[in-house]
C-alpha positions in Angstrom: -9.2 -13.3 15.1 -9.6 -11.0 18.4 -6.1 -10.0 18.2 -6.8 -8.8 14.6 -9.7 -6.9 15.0 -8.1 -5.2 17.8 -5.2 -4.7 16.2 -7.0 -2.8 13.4 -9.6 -1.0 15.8 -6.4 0.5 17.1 -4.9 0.9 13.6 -5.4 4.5 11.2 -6.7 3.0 7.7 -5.3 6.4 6.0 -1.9 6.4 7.5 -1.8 2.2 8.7 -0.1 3.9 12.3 -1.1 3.4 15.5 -4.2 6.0 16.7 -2.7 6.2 20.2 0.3 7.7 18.7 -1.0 9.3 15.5 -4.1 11.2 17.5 -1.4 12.7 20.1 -1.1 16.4 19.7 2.6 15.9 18.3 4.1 17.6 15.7 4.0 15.4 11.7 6.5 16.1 8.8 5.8 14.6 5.7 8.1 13.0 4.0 8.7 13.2 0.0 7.5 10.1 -1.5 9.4 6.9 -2.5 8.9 5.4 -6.0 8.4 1.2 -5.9 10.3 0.8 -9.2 8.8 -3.0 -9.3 5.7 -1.1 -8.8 6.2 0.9 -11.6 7.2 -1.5 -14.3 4.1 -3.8 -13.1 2.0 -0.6 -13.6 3.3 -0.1 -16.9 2.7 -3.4 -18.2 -0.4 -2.9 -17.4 -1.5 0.2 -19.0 -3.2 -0.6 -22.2 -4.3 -4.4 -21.4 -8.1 -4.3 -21.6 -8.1 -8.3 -20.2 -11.8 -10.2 -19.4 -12.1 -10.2 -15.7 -8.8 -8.4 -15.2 -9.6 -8.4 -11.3 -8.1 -11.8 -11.5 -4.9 -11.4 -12.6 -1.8 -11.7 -10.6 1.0 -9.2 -12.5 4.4 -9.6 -11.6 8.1 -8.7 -12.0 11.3 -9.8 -11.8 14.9 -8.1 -11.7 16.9 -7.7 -14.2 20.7 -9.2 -14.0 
């Protein structure tokens, strides 16, 4: 449990990279973003489901083919 605390202490919870690297005065580009399109059907599927304590549910997806 040490080792994970440390490990986050160290960690940026905006970016999830390492603060000794991400605080160093060296130059960021960002890059475009990627769409998840697992992510995107689950999202979907959701939309519209007004389910009692939704918090608990697991949503999933599978591949097609």
């Amino acid at each position: 449990m040490l080792a994970l605390a440390e490990y986050r202490a160290g960690t940026c919870q905006g970016c999830g990279g390492r603060l000794e690297e991400t605080t160093s005065h060296e130059t960021w580009d960002a890059l475009p973003p990627l769409r998840c399109h697992k992510c995107t059907v689950i999202g979907i599927a959701q939309d519209g489901h007004d389910h009692k304590h939704a918090a608990a549910l697991r949503w999933g997806a599978v591949r097609r083919g």
